[in-house]
PDB file of N, CA, C and O in Angstrom:
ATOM      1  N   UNK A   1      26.847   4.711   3.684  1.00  0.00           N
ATOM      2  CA  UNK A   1      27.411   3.648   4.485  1.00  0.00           C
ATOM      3  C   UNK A   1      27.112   3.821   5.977  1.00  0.00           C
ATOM      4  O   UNK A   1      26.555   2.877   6.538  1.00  0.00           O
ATOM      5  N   UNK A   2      27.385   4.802   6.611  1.00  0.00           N
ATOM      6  CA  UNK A   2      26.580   5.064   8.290  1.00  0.00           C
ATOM      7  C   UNK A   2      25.669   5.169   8.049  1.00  0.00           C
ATOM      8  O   UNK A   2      25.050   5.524   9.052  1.00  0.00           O
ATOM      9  N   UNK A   3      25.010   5.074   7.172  1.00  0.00           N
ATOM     10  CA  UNK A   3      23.175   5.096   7.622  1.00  0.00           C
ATOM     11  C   UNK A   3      23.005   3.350   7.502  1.00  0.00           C
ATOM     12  O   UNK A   3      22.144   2.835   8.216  1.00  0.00           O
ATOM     13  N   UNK A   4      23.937   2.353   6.482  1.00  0.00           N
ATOM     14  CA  UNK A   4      23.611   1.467   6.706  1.00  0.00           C
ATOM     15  C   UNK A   4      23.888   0.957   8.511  1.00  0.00           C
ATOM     16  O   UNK A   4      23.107   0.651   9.412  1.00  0.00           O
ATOM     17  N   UNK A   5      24.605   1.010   8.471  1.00  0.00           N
ATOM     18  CA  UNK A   5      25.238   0.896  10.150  1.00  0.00           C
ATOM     19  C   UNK A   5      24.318   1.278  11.115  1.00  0.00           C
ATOM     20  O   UNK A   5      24.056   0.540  12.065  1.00  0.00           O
ATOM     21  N   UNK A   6      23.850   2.270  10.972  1.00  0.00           N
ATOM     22  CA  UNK A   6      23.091   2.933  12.235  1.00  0.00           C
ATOM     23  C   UNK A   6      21.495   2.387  11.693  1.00  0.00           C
ATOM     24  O   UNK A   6      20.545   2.748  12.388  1.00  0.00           O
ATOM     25  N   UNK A   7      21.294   1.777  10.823  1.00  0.00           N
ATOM     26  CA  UNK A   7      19.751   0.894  10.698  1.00  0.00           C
ATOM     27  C   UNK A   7      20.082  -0.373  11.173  1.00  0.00           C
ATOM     28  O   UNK A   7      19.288  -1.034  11.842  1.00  0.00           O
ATOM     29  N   UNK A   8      21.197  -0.759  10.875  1.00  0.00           N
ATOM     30  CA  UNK A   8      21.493  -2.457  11.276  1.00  0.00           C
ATOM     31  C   UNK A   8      21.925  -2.615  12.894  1.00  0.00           C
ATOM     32  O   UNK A   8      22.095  -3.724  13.401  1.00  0.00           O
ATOM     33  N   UNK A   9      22.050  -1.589  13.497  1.00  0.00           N
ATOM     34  CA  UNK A   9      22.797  -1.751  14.758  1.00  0.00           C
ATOM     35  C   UNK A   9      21.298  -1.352  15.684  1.00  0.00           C
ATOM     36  O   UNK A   9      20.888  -1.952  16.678  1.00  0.00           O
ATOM     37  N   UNK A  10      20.715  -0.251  15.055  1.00  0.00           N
ATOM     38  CA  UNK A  10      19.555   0.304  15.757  1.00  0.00           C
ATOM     39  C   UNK A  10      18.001  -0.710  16.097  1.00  0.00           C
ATOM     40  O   UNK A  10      17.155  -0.572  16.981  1.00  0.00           O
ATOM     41  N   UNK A  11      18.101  -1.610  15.095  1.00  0.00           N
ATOM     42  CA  UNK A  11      16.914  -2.171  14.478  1.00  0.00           C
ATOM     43  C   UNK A  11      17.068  -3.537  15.247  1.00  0.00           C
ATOM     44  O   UNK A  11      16.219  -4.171  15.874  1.00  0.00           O
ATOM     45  N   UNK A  12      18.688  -3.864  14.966  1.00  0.00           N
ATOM     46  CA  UNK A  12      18.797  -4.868  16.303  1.00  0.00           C
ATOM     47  C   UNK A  12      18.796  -5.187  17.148  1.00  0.00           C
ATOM     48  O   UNK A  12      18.546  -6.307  17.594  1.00  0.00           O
ATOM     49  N   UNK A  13      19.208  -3.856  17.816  1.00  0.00           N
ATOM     50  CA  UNK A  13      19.277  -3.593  19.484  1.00  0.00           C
ATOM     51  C   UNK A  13      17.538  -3.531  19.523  1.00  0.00           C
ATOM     52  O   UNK A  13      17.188  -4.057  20.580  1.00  0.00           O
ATOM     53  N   UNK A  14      16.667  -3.194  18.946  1.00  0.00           N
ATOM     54  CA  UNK A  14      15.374  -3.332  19.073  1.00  0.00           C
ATOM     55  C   UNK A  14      14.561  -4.416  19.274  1.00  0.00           C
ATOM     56  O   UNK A  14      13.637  -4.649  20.053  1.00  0.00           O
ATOM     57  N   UNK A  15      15.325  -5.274  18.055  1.00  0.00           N
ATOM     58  CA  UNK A  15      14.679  -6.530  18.164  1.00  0.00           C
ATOM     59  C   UNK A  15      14.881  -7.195  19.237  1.00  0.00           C
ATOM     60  O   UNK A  15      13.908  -7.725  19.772  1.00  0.00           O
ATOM     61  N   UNK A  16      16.305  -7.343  19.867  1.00  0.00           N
ATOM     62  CA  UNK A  16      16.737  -7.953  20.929  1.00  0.00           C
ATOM     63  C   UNK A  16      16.091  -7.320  22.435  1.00  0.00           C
ATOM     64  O   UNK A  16      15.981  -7.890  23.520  1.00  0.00           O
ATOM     65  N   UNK A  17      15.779  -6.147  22.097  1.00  0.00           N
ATOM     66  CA  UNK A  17      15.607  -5.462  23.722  1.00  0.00           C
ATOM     67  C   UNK A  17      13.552  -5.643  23.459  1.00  0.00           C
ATOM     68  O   UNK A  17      12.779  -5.133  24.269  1.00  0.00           O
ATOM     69  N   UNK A  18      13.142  -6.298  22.436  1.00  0.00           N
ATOM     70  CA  UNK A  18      11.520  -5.884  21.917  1.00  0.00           C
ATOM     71  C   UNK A  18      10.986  -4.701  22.020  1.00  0.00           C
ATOM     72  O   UNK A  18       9.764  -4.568  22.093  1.00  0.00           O
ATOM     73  N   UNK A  19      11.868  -3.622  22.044  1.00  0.00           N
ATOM     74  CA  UNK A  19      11.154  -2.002  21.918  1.00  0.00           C
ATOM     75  C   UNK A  19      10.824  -1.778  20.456  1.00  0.00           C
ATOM     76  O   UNK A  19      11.839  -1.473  19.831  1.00  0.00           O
ATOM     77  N   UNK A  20       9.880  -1.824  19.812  1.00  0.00           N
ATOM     78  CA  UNK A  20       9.292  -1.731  18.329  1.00  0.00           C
ATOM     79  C   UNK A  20       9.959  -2.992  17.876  1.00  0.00           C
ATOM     80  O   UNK A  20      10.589  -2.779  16.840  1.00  0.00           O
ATOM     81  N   UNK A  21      10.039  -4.197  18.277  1.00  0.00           N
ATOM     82  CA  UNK A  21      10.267  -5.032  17.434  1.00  0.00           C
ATOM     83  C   UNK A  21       9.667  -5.319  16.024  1.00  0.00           C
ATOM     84  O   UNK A  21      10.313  -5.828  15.108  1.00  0.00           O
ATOM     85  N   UNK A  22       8.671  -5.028  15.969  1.00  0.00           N
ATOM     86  CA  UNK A  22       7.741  -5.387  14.661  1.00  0.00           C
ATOM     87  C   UNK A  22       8.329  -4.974  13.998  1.00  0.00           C
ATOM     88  O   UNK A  22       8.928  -5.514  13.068  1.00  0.00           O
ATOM     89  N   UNK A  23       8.288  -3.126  14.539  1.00  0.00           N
ATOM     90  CA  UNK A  23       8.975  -2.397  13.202  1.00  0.00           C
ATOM     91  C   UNK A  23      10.012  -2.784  12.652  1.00  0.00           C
ATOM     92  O   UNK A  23      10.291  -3.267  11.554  1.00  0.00           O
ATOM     93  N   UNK A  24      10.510  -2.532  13.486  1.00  0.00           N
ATOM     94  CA  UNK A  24      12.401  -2.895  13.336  1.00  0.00           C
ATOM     95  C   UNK A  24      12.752  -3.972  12.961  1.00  0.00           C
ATOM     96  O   UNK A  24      13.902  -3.947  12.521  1.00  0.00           O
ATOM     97  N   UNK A  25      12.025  -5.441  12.917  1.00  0.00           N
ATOM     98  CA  UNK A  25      11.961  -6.629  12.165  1.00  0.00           C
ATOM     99  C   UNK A  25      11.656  -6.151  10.793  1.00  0.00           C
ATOM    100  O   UNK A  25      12.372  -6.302   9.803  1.00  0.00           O
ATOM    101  N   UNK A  26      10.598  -5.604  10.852  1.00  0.00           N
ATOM    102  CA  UNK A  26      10.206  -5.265   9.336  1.00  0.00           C
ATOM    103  C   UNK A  26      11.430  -4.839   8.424  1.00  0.00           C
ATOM    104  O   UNK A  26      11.868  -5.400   7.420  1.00  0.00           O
ATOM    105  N   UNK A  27      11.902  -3.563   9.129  1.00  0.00           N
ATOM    106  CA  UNK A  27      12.600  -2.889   8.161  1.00  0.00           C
ATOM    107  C   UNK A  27      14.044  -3.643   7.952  1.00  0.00           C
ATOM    108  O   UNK A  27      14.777  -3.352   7.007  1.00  0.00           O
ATOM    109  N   UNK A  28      14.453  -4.864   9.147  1.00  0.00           N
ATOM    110  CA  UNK A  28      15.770  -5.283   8.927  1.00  0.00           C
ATOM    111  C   UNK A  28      15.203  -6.613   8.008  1.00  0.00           C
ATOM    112  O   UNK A  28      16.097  -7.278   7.485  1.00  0.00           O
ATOM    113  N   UNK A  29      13.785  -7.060   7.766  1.00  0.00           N
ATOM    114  CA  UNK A  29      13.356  -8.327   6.732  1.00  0.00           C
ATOM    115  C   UNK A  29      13.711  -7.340   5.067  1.00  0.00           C
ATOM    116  O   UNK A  29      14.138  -7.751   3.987  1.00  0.00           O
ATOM    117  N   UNK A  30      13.338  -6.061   5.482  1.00  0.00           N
ATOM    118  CA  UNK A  30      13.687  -5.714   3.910  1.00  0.00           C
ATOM    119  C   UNK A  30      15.015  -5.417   3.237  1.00  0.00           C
ATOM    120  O   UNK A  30      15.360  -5.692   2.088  1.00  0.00           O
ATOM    121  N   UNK A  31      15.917  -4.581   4.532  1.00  0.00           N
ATOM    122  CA  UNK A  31      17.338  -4.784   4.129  1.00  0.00           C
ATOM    123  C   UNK A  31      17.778  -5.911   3.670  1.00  0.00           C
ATOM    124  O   UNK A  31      18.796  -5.866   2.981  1.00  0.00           O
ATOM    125  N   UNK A  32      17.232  -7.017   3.887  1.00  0.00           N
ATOM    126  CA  UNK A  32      18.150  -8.666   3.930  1.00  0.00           C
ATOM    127  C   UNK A  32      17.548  -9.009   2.290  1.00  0.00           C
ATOM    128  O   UNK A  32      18.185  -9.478   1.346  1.00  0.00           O
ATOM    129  N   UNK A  33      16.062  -8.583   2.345  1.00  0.00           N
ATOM    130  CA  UNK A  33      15.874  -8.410   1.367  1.00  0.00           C
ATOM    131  C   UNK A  33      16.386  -7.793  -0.332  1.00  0.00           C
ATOM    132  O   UNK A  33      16.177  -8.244  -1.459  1.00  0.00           O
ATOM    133  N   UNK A  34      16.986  -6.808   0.074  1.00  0.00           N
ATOM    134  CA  UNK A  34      17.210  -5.743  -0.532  1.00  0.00           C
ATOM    135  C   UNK A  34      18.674  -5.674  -1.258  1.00  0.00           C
ATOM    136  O   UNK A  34      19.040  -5.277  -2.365  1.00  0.00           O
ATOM    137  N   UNK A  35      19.456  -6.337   0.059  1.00  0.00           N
ATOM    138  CA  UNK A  35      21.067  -7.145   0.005  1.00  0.00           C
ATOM    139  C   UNK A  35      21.113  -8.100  -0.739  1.00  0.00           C
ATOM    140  O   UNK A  35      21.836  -8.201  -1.730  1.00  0.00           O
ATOM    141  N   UNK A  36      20.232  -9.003  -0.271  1.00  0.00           N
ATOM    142  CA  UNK A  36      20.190  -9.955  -1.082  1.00  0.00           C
ATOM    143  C   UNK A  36      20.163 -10.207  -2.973  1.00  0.00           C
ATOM    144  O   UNK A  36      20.874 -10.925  -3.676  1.00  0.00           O
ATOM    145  N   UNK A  37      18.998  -9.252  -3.339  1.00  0.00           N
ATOM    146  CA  UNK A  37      18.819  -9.104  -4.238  1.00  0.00           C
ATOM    147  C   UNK A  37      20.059  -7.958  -5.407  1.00  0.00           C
ATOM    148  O   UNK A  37      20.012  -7.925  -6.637  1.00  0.00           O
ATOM    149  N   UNK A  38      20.655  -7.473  -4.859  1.00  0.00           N
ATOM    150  CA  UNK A  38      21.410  -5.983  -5.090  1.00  0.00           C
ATOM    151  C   UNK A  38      22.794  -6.481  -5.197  1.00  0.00           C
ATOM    152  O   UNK A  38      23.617  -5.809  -5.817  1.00  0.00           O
ATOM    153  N   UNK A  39      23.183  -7.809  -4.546  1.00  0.00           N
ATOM    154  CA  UNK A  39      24.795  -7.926  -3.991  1.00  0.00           C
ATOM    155  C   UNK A  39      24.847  -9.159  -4.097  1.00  0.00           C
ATOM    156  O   UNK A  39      25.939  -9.648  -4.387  1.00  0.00           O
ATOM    157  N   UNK A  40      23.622 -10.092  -3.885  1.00  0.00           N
ATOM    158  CA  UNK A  40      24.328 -11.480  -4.097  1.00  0.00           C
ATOM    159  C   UNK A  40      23.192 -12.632  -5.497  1.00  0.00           C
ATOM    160  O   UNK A  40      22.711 -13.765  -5.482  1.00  0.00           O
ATOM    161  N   UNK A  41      23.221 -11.743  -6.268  1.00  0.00           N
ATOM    162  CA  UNK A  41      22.183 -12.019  -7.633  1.00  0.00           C
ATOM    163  C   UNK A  41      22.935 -12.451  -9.176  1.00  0.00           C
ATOM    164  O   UNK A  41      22.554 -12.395 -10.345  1.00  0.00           O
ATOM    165  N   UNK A  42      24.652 -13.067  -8.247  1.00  0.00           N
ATOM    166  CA  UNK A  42      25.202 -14.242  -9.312  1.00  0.00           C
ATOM    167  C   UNK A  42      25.001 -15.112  -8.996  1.00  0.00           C
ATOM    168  O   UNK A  42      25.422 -15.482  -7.900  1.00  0.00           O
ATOM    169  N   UNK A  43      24.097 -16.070  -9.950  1.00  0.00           N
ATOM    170  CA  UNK A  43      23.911 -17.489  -9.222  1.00  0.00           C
ATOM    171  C   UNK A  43      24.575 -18.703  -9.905  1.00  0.00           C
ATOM    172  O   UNK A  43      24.296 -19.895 -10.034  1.00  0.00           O
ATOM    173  N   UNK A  44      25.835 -17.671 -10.383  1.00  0.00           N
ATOM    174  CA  UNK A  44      26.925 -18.754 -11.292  1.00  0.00           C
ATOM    175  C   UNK A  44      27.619 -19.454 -10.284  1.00  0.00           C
ATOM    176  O   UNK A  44      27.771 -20.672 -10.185  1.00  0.00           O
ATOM    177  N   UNK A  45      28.148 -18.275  -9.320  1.00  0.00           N
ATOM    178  CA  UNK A  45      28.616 -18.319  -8.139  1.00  0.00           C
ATOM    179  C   UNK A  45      28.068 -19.153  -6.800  1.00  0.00           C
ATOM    180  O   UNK A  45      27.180 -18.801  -6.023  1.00  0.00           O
ATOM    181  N   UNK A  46      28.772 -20.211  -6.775  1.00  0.00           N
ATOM    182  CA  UNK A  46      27.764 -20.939  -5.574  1.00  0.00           C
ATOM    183  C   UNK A  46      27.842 -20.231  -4.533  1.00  0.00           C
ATOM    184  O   UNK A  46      26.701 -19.924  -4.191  1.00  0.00           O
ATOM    185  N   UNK A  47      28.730 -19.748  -3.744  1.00  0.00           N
ATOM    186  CA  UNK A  47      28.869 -18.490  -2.805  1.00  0.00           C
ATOM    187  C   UNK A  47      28.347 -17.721  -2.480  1.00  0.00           C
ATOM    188  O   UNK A  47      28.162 -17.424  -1.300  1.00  0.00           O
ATOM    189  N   UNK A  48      27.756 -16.890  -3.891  1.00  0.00           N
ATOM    190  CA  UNK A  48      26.799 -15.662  -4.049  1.00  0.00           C
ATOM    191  C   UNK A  48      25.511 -16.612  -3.282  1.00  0.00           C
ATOM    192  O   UNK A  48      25.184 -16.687  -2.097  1.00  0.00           O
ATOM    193  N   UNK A  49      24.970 -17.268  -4.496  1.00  0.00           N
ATOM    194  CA  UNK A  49      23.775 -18.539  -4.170  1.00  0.00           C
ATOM    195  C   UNK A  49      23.411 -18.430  -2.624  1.00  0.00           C
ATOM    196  O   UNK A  49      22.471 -17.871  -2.058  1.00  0.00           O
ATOM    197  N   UNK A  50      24.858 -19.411  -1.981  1.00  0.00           N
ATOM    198  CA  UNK A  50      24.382 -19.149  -0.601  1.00  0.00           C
ATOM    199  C   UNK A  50      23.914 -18.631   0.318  1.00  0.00           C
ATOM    200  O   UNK A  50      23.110 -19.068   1.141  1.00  0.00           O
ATOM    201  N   UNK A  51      24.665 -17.115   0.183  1.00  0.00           N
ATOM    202  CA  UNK A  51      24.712 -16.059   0.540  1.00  0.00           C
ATOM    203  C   UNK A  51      23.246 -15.543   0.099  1.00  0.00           C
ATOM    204  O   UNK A  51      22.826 -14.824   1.005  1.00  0.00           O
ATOM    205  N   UNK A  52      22.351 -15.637  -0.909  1.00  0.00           N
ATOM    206  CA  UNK A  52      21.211 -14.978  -1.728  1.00  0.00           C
ATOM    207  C   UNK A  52      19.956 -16.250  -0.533  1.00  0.00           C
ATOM    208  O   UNK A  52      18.782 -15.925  -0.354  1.00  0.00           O
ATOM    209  N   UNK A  53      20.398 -17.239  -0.064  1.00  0.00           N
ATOM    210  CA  UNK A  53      19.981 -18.339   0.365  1.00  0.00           C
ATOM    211  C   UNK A  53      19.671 -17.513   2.041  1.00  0.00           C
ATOM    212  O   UNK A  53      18.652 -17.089   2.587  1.00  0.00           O
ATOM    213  N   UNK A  54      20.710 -17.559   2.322  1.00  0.00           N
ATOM    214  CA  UNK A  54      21.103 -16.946   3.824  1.00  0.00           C
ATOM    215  C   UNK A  54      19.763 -15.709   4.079  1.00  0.00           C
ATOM    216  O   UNK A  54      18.835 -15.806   4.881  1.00  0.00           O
ATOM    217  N   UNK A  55      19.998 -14.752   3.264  1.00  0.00           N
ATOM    218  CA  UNK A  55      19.440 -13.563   3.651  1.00  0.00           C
ATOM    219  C   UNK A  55      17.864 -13.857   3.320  1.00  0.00           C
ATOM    220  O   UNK A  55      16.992 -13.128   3.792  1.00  0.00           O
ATOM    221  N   UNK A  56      17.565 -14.932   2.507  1.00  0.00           N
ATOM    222  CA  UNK A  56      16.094 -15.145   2.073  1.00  0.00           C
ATOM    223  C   UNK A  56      15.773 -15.855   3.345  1.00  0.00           C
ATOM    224  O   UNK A  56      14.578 -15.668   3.575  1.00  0.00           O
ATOM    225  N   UNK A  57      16.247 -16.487   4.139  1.00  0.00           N
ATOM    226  CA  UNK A  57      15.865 -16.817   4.956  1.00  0.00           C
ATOM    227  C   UNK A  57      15.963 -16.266   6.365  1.00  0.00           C
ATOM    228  O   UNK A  57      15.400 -16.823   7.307  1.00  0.00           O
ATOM    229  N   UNK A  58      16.909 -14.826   6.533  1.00  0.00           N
ATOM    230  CA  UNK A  58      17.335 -14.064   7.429  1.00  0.00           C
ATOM    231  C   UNK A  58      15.755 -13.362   7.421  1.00  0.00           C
ATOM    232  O   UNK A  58      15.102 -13.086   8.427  1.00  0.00           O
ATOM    233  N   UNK A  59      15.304 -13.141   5.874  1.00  0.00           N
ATOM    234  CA  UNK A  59      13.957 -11.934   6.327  1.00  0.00           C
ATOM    235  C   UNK A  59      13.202 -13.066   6.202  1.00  0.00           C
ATOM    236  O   UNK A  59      12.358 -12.698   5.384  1.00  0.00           O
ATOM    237  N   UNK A  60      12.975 -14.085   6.447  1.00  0.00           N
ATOM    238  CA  UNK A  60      11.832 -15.313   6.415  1.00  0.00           C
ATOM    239  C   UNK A  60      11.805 -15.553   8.180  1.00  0.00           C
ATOM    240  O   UNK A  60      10.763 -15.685   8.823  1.00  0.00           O
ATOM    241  N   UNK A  61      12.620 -15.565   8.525  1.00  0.00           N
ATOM    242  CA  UNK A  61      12.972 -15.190  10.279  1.00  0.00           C
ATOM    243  C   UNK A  61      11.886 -13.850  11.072  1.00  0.00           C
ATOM    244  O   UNK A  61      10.889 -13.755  11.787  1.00  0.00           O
ATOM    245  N   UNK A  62      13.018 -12.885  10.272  1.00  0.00           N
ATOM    246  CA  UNK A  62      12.166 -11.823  10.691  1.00  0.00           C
ATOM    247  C   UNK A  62      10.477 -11.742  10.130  1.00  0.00           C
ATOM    248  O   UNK A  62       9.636 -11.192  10.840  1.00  0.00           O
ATOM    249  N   UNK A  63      10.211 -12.188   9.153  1.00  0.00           N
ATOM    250  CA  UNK A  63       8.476 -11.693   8.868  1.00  0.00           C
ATOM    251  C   UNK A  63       8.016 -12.255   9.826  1.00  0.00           C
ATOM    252  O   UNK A  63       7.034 -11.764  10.384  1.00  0.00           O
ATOM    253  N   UNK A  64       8.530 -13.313  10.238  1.00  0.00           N
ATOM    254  CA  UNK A  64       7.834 -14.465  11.698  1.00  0.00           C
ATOM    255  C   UNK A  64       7.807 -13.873  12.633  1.00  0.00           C
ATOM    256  O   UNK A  64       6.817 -13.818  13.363  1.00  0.00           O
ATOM    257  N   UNK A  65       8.725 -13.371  12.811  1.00  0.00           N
ATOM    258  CA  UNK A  65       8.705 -12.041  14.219  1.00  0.00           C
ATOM    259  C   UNK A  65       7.103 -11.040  13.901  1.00  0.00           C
ATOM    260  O   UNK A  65       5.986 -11.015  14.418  1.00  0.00           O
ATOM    261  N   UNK A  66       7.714 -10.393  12.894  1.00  0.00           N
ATOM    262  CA  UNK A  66       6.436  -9.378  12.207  1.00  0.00           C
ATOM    263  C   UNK A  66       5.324  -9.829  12.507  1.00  0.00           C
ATOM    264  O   UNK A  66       4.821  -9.231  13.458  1.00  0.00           O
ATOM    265  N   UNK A  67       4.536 -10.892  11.962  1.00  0.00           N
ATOM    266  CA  UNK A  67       3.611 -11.536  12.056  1.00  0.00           C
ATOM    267  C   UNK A  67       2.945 -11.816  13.254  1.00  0.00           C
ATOM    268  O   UNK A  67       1.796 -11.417  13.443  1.00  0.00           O
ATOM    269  N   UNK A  68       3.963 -12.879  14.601  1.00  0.00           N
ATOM    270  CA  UNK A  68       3.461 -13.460  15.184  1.00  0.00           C
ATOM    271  C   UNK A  68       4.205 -12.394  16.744  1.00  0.00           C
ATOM    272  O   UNK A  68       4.001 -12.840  17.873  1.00  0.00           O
ATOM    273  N   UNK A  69       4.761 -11.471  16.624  1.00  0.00           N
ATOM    274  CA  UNK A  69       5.433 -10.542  17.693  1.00  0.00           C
ATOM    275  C   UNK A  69       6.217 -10.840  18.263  1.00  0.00           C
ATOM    276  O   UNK A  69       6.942 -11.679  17.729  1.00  0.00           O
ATOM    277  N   UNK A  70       6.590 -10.383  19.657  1.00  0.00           N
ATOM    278  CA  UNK A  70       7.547 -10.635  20.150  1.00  0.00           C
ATOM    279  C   UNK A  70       7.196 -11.374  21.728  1.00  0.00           C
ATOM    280  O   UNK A  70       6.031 -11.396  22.128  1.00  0.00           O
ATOM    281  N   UNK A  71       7.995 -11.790  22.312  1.00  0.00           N
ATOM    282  CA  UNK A  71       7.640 -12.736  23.601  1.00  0.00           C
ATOM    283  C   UNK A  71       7.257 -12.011  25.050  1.00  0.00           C
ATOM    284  O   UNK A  71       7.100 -10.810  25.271  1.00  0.00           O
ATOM    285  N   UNK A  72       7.192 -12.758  25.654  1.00  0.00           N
ATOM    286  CA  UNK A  72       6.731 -12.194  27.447  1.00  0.00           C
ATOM    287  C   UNK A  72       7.429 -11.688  27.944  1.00  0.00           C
ATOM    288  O   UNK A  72       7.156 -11.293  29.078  1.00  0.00           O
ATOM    289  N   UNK A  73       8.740 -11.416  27.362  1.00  0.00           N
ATOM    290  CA  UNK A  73       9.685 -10.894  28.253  1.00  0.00           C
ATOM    291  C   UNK A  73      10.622  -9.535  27.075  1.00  0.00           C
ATOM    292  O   UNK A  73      11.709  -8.973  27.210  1.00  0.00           O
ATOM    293  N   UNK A  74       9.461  -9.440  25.900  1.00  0.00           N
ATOM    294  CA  UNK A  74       9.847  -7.608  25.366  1.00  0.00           C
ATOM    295  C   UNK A  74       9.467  -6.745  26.499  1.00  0.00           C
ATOM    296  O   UNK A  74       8.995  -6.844  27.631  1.00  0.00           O
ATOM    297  N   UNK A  75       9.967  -5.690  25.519  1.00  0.00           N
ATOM    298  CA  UNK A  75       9.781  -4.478  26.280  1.00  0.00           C
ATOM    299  C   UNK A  75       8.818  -4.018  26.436  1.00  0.00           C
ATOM    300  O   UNK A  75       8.373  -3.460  27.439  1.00  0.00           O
ATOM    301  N   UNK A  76       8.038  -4.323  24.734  1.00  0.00           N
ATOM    302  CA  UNK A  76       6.679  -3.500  24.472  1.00  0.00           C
ATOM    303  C   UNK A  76       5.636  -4.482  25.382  1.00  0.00           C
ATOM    304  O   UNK A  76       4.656  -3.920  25.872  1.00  0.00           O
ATOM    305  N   UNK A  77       5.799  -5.764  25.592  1.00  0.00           N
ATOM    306  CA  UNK A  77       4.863  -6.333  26.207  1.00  0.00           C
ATOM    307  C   UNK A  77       4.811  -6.138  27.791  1.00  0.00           C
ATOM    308  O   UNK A  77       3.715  -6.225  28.343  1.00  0.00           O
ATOM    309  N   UNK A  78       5.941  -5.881  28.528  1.00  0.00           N
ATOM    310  CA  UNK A  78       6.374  -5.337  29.864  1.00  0.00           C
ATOM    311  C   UNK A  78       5.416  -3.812  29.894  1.00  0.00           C
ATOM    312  O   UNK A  78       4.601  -3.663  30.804  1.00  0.00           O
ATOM    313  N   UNK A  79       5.531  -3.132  29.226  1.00  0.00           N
ATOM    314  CA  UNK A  79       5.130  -1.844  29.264  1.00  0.00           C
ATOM    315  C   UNK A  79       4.014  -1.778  29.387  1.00  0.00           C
ATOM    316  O   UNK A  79       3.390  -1.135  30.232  1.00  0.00           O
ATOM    317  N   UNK A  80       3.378  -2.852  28.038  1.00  0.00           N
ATOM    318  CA  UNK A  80       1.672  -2.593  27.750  1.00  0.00           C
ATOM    319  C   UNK A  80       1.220  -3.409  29.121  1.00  0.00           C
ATOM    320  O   UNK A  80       0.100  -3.047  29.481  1.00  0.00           O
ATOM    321  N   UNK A  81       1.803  -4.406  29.965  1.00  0.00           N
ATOM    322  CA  UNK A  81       1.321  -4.710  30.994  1.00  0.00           C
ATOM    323  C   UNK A  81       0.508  -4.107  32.345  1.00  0.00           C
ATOM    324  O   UNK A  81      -0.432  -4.397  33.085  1.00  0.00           O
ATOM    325  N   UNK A  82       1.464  -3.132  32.157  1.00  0.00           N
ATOM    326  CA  UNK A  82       1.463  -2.391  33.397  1.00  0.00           C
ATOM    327  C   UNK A  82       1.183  -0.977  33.139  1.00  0.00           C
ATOM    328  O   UNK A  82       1.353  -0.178  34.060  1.00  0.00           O
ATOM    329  N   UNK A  83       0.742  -0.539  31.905  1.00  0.00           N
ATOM    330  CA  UNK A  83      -0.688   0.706  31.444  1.00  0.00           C
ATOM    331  C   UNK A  83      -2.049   0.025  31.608  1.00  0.00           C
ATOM    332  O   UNK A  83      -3.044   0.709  31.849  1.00  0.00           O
ATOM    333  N   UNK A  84      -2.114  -1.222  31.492  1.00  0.00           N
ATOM    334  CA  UNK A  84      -3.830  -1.938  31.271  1.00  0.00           C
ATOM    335  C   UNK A  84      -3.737  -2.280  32.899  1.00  0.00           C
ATOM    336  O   UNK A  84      -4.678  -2.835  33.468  1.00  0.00           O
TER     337      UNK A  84
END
């Protein structure tokens, strides 16, 4: 249970601040993934459903990040600015 915590808190503050965003998108697209599939995989339950709905589209968010990076005003792009 603290390791879930300290990936979900760590990975966010990443995404939000763009220091390894990619990564840290990545690995929070597979948790959502992972939740999803593990915890909300009654689909008797419209609730569950939603919820199985939510997180498919929480890591459909993040792969977009993955994919296409992060903006002009990350960290990693601030940094790599001003080494080149």
């Amino acid at each position: 249970m603290p390791l879930v915590i300290i990936i979900e808190v760590l990975s966010g503050l990443a995404v939000i601040v763009g220091c390894k965003a990619r990564l840290a998108a990545f690995i929070l697209a597979g948790f959502s993934l992972v939740s999803a599939f593990v915890f909300h995989a009654n689909f008797t339950d419209q609730m569950q459903f939603i919820l199985f709905m939510k997180n498919l589209g929480l890591a459909g968010g993040l792969l977009l990040l993955v994919s296409h990076g992060t903006g002009a005003y990350a960290l990693d792009n601030r940094l790599e600015s001003e080494i080149v």
